[in-house]
PDB file of the backbone (N, CA, C, O) and the ligand in Angstrom, with CONECT records:
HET     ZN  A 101       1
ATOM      1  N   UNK A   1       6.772 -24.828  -0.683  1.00  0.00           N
ATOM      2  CA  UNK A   1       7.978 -24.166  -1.121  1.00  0.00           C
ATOM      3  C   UNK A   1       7.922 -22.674  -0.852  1.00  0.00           C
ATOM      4  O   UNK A   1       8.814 -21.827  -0.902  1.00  0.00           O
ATOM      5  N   UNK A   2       6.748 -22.589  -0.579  1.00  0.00           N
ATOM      6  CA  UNK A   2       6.658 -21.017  -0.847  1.00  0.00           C
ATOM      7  C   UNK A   2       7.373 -20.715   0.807  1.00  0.00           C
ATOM      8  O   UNK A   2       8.089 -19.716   0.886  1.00  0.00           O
ATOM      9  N   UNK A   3       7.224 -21.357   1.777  1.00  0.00           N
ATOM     10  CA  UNK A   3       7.355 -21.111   2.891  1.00  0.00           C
ATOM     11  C   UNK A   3       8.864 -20.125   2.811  1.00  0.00           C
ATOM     12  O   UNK A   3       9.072 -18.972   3.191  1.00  0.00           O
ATOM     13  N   UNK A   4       9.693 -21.051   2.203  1.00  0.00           N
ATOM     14  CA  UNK A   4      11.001 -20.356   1.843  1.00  0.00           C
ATOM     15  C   UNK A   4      11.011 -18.946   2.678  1.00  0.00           C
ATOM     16  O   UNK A   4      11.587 -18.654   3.726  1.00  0.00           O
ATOM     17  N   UNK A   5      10.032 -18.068   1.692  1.00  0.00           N
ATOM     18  CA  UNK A   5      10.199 -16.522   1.710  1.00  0.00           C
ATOM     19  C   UNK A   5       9.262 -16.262   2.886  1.00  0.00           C
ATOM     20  O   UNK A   5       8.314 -16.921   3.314  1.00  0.00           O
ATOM     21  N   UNK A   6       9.953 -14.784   3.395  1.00  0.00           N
ATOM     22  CA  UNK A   6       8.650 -14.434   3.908  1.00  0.00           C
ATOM     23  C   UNK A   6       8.545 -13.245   3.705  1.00  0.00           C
ATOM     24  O   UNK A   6       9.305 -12.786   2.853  1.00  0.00           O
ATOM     25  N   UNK A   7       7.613 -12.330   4.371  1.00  0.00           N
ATOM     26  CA  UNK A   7       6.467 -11.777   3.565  1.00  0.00           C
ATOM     27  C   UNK A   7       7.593 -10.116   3.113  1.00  0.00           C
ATOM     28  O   UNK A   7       7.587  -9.415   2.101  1.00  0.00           O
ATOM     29  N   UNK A   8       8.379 -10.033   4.338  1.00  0.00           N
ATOM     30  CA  UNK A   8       9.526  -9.060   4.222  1.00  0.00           C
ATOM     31  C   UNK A   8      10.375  -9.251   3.597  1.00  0.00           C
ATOM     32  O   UNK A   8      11.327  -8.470   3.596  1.00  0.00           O
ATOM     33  N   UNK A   9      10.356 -10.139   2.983  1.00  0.00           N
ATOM     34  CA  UNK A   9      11.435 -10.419   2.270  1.00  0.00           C
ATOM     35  C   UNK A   9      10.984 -10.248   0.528  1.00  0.00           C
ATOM     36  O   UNK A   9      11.748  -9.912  -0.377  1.00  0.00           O
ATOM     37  N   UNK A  10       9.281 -10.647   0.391  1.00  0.00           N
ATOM     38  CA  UNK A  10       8.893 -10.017  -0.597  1.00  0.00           C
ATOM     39  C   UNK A  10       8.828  -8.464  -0.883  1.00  0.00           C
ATOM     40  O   UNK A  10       9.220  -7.828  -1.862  1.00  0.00           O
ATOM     41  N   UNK A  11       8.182  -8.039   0.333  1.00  0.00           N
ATOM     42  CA  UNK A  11       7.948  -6.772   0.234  1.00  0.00           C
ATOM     43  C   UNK A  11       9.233  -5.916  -0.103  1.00  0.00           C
ATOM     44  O   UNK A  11       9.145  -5.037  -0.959  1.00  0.00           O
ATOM     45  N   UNK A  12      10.376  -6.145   0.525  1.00  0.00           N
ATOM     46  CA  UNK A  12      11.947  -5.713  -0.231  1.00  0.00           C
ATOM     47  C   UNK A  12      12.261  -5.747  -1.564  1.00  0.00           C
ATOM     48  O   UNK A  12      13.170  -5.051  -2.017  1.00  0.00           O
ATOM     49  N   UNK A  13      11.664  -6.416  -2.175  1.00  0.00           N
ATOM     50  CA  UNK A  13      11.943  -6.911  -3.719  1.00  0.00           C
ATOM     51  C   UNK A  13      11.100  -6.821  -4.791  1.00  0.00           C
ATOM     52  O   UNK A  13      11.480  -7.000  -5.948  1.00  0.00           O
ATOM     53  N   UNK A  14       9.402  -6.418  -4.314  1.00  0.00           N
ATOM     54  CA  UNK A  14       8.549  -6.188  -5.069  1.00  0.00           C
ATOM     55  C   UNK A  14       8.689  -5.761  -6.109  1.00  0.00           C
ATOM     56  O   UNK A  14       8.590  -6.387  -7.164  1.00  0.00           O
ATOM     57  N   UNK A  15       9.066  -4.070  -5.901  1.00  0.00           N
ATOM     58  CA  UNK A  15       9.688  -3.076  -6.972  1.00  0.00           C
ATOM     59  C   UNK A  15      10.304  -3.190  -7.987  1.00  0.00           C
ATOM     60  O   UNK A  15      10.193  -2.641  -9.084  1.00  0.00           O
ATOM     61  N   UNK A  16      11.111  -4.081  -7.517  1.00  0.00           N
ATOM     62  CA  UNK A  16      11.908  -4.710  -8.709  1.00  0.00           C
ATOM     63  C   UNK A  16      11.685  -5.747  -9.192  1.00  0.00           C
ATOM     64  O   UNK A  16      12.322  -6.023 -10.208  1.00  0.00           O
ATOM     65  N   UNK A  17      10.830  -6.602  -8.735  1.00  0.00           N
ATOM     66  CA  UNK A  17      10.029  -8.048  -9.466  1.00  0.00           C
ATOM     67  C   UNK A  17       9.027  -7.229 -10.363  1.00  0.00           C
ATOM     68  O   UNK A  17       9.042  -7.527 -11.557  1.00  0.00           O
ATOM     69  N   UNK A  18       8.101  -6.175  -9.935  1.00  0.00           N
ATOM     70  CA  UNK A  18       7.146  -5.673 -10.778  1.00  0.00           C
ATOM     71  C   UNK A  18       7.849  -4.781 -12.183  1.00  0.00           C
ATOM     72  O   UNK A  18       7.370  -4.595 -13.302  1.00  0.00           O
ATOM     73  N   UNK A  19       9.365  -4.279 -11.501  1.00  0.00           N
ATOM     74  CA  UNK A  19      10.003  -3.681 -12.697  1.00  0.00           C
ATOM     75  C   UNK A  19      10.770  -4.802 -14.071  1.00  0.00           C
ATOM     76  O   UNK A  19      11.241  -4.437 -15.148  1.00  0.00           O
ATOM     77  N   UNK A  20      10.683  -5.835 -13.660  1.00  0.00           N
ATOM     78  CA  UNK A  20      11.308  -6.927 -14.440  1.00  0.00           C
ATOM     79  C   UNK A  20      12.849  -7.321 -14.123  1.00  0.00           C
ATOM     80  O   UNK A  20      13.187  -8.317 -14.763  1.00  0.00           O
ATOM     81  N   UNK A  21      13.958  -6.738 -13.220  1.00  0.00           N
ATOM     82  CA  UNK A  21      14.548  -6.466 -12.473  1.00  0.00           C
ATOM     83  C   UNK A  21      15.091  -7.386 -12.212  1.00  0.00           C
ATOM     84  O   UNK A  21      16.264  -7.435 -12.581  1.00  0.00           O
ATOM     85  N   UNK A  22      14.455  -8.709 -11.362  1.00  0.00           N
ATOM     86  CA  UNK A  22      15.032  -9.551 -10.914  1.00  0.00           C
ATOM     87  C   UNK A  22      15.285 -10.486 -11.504  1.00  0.00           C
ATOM     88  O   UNK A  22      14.681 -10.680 -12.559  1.00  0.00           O
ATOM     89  N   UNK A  23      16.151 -11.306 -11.106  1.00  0.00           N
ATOM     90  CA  UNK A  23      16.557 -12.783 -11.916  1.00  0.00           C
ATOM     91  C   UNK A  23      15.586 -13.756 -12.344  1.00  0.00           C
ATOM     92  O   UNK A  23      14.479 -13.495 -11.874  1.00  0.00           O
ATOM     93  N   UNK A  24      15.606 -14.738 -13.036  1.00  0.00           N
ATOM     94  CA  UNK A  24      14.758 -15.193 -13.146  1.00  0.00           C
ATOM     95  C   UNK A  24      14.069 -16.160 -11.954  1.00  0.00           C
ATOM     96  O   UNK A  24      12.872 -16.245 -11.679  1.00  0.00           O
ATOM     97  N   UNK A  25      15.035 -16.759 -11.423  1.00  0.00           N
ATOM     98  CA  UNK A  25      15.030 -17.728 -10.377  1.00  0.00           C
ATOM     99  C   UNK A  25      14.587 -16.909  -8.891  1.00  0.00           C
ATOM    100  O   UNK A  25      13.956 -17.483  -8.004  1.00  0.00           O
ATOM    101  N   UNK A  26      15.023 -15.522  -8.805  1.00  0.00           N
ATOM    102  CA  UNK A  26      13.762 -14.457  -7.936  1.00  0.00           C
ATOM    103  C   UNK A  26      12.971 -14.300  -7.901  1.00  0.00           C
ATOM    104  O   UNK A  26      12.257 -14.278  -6.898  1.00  0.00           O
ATOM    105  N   UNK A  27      12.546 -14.011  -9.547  1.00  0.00           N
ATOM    106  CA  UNK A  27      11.302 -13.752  -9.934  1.00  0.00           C
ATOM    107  C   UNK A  27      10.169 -15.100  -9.523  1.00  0.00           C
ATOM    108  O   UNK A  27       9.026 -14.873  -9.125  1.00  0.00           O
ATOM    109  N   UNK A  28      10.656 -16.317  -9.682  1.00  0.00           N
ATOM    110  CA  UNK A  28      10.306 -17.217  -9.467  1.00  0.00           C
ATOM    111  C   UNK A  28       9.341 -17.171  -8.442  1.00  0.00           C
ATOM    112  O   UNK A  28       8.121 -17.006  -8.429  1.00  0.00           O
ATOM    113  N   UNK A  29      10.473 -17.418  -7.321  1.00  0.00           N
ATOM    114  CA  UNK A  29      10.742 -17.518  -5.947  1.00  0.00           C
ATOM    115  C   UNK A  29       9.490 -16.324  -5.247  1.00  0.00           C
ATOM    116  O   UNK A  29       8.564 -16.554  -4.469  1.00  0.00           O
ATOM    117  N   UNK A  30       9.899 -15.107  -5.851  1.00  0.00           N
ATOM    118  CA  UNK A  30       8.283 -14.124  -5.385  1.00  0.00           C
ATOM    119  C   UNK A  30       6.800 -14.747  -6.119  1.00  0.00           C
ATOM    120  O   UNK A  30       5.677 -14.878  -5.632  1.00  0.00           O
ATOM    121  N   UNK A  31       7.390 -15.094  -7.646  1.00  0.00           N
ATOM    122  CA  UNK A  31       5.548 -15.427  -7.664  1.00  0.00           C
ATOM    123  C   UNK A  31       5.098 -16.692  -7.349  1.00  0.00           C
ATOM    124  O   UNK A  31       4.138 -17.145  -7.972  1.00  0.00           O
ATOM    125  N   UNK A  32       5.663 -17.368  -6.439  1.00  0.00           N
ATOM    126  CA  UNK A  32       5.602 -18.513  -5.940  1.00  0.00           C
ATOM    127  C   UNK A  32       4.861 -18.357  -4.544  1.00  0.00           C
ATOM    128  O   UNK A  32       3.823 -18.835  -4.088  1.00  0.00           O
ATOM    129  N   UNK A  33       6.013 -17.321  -3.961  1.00  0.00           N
ATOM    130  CA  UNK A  33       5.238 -17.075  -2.241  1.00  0.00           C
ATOM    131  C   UNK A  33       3.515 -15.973  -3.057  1.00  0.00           C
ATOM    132  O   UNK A  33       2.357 -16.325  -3.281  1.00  0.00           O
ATOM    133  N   UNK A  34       4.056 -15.003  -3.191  1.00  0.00           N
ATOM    134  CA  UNK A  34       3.134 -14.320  -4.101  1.00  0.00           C
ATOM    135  C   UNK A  34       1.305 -14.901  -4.342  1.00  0.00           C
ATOM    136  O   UNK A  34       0.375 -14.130  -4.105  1.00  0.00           O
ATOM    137  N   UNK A  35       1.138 -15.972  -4.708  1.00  0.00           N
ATOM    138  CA  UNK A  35       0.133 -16.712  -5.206  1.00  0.00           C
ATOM    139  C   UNK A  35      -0.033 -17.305  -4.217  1.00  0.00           C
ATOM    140  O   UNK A  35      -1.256 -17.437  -4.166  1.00  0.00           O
ATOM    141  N   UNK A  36       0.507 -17.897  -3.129  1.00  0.00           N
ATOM    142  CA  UNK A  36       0.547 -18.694  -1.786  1.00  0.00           C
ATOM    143  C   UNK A  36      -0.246 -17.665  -0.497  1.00  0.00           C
ATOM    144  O   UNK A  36      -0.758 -17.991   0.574  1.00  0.00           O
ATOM    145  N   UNK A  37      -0.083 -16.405  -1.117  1.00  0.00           N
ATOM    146  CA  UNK A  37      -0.043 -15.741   0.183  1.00  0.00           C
ATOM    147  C   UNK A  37      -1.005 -14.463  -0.018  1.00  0.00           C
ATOM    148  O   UNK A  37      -0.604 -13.796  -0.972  1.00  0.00           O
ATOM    149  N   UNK A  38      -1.987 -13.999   0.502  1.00  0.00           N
ATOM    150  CA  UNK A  38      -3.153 -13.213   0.038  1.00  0.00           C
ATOM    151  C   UNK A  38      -2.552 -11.781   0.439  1.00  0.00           C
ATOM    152  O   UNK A  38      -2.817 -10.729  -0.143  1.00  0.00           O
ATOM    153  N   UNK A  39      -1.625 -11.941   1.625  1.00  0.00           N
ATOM    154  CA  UNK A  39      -1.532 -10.651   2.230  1.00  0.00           C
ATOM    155  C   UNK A  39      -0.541 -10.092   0.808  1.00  0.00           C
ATOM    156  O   UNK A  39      -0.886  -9.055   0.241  1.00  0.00           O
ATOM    157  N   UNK A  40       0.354 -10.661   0.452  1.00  0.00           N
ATOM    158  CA  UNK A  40       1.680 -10.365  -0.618  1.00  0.00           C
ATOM    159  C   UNK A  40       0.637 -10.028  -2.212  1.00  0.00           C
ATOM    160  O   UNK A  40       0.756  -9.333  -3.220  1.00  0.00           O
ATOM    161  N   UNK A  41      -0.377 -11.013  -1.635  1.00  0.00           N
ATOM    162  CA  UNK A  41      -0.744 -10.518  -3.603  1.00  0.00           C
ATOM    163  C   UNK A  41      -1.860  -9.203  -3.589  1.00  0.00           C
ATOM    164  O   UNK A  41      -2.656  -8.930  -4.488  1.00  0.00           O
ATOM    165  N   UNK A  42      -1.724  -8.700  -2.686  1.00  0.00           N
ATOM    166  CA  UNK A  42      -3.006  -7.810  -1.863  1.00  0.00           C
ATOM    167  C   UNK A  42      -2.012  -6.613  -2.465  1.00  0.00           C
ATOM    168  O   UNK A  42      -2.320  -5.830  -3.363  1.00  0.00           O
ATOM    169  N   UNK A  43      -0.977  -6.654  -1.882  1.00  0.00           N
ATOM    170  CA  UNK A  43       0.024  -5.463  -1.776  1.00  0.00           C
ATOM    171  C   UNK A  43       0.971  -5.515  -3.377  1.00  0.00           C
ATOM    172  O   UNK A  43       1.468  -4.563  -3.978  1.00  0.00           O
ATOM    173  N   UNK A  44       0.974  -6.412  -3.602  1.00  0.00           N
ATOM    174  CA  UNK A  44       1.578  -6.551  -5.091  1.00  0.00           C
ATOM    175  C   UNK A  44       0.306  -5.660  -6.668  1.00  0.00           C
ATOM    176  O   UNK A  44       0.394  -5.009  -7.709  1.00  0.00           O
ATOM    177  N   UNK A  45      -0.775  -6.344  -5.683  1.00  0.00           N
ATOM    178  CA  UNK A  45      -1.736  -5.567  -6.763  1.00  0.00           C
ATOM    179  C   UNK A  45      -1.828  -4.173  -7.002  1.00  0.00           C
ATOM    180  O   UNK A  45      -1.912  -3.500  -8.029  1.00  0.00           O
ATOM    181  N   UNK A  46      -1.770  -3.754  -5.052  1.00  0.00           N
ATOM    182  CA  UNK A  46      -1.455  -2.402  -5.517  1.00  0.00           C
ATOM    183  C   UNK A  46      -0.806  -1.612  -6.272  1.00  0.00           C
ATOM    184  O   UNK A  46      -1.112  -0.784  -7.130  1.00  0.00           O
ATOM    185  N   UNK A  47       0.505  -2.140  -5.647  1.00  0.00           N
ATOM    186  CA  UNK A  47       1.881  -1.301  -6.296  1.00  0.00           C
ATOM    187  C   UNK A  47       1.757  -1.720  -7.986  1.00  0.00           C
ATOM    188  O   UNK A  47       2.432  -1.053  -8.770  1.00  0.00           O
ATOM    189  N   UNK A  48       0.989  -2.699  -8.456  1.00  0.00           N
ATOM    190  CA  UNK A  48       1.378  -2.753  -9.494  1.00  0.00           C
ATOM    191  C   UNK A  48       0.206  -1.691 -10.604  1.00  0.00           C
ATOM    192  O   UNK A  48       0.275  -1.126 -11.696  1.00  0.00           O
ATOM    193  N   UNK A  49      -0.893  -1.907  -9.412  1.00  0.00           N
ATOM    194  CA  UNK A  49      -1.906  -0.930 -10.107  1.00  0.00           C
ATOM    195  C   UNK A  49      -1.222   0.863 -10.119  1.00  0.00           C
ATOM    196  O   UNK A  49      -1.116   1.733 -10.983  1.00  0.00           O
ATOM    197  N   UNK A  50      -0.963   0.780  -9.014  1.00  0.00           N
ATOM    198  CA  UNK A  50       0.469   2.421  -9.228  1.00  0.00           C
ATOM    199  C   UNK A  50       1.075   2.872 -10.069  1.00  0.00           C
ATOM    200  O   UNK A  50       1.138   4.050 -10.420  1.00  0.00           O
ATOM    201  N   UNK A  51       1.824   1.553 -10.667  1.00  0.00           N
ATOM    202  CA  UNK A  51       3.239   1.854 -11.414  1.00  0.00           C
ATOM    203  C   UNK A  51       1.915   1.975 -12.576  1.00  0.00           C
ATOM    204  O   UNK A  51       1.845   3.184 -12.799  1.00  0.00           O
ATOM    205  N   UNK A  52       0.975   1.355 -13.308  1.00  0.00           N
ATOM    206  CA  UNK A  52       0.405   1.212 -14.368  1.00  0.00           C
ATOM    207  C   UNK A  52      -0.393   3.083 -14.407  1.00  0.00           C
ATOM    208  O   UNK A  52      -0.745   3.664 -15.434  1.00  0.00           O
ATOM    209  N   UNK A  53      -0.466   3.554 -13.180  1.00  0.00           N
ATOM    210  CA  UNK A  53      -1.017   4.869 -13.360  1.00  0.00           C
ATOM    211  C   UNK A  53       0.489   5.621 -13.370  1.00  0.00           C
ATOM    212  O   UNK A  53       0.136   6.768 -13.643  1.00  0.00           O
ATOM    213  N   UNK A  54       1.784   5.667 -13.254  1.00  0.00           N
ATOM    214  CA  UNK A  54       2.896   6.018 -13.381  1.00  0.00           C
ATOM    215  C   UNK A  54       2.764   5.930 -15.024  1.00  0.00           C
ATOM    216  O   UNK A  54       2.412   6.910 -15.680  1.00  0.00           O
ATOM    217  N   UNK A  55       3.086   4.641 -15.630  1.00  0.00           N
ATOM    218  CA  UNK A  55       3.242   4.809 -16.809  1.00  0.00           C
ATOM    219  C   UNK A  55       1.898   5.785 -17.464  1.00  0.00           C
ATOM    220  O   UNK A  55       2.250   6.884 -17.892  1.00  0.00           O
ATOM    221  N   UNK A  56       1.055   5.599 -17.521  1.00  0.00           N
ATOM    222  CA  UNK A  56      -0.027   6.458 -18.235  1.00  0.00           C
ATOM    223  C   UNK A  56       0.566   8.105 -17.952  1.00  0.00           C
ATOM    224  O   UNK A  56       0.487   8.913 -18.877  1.00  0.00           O
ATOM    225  N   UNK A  57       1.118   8.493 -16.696  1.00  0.00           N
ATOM    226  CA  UNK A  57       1.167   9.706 -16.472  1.00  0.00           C
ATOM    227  C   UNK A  57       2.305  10.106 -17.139  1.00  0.00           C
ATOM    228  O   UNK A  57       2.423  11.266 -17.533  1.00  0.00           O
ATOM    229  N   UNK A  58       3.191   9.236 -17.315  1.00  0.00           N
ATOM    230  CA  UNK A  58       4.210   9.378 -18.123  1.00  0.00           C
ATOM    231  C   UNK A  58       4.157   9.693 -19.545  1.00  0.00           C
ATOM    232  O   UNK A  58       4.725  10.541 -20.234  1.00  0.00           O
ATOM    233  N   UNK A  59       3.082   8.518 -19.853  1.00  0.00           N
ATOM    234  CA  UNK A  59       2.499   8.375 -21.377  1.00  0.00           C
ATOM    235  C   UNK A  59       1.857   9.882 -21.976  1.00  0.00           C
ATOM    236  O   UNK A  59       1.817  10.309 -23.129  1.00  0.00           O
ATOM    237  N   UNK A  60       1.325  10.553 -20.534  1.00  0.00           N
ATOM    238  CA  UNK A  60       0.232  11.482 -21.387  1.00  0.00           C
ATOM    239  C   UNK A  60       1.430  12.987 -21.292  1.00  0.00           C
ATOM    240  O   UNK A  60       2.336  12.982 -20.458  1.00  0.00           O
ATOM    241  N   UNK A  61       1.284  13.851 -22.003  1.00  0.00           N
ATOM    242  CA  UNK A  61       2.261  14.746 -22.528  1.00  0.00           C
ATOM    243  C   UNK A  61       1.733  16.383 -21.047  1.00  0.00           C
ATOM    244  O   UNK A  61       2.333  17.425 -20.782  1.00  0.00           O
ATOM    245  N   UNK A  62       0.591  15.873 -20.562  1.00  0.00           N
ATOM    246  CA  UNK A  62       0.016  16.870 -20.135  1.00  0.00           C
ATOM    247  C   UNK A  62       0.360  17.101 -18.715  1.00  0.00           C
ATOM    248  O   UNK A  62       0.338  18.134 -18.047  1.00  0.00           O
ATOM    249  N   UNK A  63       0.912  15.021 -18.209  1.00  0.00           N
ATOM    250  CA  UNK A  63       0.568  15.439 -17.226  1.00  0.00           C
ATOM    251  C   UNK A  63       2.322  15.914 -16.251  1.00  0.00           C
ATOM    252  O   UNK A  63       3.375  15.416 -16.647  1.00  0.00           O
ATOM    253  N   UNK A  64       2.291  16.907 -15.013  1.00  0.00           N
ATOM    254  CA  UNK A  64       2.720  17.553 -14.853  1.00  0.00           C
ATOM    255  C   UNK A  64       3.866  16.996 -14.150  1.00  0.00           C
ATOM    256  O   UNK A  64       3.387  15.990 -13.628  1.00  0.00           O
ATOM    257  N   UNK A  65       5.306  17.060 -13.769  1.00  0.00           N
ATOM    258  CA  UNK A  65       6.164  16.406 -13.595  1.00  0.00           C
ATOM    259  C   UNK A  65       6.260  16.093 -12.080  1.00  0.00           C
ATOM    260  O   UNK A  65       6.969  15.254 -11.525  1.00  0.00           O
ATOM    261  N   UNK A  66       5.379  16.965 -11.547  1.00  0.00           N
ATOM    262  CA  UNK A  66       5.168  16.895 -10.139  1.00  0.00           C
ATOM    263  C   UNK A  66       4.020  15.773  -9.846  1.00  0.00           C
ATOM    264  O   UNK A  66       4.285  14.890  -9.030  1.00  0.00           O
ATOM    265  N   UNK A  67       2.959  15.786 -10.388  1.00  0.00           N
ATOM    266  CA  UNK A  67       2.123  14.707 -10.125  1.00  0.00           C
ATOM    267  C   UNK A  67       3.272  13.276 -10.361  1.00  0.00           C
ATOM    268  O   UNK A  67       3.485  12.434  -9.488  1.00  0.00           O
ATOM    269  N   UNK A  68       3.764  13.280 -11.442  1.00  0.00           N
ATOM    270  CA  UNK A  68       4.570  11.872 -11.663  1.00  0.00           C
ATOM    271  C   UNK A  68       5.562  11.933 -10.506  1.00  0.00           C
ATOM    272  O   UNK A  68       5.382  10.891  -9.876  1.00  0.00           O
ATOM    273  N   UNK A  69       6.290  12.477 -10.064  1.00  0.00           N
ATOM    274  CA  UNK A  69       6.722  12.514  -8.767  1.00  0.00           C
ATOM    275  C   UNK A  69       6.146  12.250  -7.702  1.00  0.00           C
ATOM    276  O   UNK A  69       6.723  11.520  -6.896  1.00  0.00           O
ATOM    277  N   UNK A  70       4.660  12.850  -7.369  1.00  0.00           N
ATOM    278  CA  UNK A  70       3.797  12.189  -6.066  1.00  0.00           C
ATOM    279  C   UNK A  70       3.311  10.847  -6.571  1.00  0.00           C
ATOM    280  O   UNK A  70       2.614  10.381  -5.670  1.00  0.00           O
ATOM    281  N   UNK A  71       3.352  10.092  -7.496  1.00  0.00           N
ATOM    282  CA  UNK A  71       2.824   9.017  -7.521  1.00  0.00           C
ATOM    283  C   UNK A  71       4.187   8.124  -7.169  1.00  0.00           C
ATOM    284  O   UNK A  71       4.228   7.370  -6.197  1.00  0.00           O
ATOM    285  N   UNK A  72       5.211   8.298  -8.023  1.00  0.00           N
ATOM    286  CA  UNK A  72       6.543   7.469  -7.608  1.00  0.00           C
ATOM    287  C   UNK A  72       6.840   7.533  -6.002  1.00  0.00           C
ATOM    288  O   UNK A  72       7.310   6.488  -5.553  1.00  0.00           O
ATOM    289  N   UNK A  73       6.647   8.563  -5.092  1.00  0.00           N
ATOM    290  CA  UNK A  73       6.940   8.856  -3.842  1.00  0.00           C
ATOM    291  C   UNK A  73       5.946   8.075  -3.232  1.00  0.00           C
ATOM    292  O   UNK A  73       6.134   7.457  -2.185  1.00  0.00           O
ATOM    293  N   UNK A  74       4.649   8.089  -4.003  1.00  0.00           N
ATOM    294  CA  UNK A  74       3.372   7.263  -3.079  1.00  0.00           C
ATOM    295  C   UNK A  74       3.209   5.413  -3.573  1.00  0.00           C
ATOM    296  O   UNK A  74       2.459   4.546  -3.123  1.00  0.00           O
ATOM    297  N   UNK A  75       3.767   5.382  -4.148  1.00  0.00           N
ATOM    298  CA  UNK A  75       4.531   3.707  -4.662  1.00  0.00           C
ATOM    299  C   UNK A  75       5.790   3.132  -3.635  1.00  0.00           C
ATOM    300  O   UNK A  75       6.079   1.972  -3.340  1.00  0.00           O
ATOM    301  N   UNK A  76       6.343   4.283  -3.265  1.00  0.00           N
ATOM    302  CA  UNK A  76       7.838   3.427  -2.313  1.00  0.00           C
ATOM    303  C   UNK A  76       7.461   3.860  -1.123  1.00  0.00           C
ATOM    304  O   UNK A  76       8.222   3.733  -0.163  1.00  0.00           O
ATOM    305  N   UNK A  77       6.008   4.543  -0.975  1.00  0.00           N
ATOM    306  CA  UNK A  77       5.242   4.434   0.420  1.00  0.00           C
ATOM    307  C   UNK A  77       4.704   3.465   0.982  1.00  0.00           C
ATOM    308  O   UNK A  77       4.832   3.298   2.195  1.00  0.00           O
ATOM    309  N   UNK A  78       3.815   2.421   0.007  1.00  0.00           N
ATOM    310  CA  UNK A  78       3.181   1.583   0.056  1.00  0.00           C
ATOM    311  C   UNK A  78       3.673   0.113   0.789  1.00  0.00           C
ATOM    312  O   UNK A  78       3.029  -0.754   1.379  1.00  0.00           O
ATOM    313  N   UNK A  79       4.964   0.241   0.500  1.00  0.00           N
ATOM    314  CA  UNK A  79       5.277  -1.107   1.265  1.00  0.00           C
ATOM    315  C   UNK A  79       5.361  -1.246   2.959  1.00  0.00           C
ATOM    316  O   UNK A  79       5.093  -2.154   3.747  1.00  0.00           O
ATOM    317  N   UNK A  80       5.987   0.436   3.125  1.00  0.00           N
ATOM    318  CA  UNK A  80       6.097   0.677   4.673  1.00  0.00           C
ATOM    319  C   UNK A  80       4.859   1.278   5.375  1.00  0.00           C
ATOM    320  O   UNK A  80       4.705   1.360   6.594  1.00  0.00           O
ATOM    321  N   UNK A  81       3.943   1.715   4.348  1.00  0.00           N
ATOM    322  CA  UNK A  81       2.764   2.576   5.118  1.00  0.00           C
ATOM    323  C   UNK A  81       1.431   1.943   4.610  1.00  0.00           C
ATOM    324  O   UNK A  81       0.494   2.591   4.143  1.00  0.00           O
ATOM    325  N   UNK A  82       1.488   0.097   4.823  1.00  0.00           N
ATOM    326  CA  UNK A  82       0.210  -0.619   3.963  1.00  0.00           C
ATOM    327  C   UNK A  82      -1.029  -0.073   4.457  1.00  0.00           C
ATOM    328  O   UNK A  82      -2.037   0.288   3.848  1.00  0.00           O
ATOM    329  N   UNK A  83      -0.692  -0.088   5.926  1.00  0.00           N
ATOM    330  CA  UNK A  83      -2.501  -0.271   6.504  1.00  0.00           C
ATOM    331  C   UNK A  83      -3.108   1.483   6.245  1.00  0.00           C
ATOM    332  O   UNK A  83      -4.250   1.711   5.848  1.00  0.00           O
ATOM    333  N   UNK A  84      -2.196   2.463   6.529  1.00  0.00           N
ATOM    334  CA  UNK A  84      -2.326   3.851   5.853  1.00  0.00           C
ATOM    335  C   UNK A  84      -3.233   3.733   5.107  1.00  0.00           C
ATOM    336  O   UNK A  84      -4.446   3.781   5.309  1.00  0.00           O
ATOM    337  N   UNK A  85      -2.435   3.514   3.872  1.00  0.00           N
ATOM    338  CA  UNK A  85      -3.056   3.225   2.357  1.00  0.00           C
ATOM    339  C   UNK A  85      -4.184   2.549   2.381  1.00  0.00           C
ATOM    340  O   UNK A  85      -5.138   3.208   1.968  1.00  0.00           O
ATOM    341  N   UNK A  86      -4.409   1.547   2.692  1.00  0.00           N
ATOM    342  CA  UNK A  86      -5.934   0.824   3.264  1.00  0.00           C
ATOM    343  C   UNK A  86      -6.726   1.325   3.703  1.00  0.00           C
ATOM    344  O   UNK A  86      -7.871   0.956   3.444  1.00  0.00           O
ATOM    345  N   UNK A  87      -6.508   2.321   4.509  1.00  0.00           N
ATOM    346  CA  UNK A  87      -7.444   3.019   5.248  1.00  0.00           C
ATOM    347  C   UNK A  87      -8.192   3.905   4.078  1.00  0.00           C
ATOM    348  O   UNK A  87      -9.393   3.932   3.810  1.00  0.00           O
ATOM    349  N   UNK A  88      -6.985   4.699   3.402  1.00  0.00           N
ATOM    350  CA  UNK A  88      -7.235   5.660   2.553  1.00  0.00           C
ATOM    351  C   UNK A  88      -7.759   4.978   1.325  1.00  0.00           C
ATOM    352  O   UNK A  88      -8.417   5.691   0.568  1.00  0.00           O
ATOM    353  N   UNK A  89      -7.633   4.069   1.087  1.00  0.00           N
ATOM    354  CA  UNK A  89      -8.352   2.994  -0.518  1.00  0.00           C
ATOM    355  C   UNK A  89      -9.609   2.734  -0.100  1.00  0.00           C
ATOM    356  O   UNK A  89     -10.376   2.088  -0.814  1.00  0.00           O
TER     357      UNK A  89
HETATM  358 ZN    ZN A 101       3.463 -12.917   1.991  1.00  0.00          ZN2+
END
């Protein structure tokens, strides 16, 4: 079933599957290919490990509005600039 999707078609929608965003029957549908597919849960981990340093930076009172800005800018990088980021991880 998972075949359904493919991998661009996750990567379009991530953001908003990781934000809670999508329908349920989307949501589905991604963690379906998602779990099927190493390259999608490779790149899902990331972005989701991102957003979890987003919220903390958010959380902490100190940190500076510009760092929370380079992290949001380096999150909607990640889908178009994977192997980049790989290099650099
Ligand atoms: Zn995939």
């Amino acid at each position: 079933m998972s075949e359904r999707l493919d991998c661009g078609y996750v990567a379009e929608r991530v953001h908003r599957f990781l934000d809670g965003e999508l329908t349920e029957t989307e949501a589905d549908e991604l963690r379906l290919h998602i779990h099927a597919c190493d390259h999608c849960l490779d790149e899902t981990d990331l972005i989701d490990a991102l957003k979890r340093l987003v919220s903390r930076a958010c959380a902490c009172p100190q940190a500076p509005p510009t760092l929370r800005a380079k992290i949001v800018t380096e999150i909607h990088r990640v889908t178009f600039t994977r192997v980049e980021i790989r290099e650099i991880g």
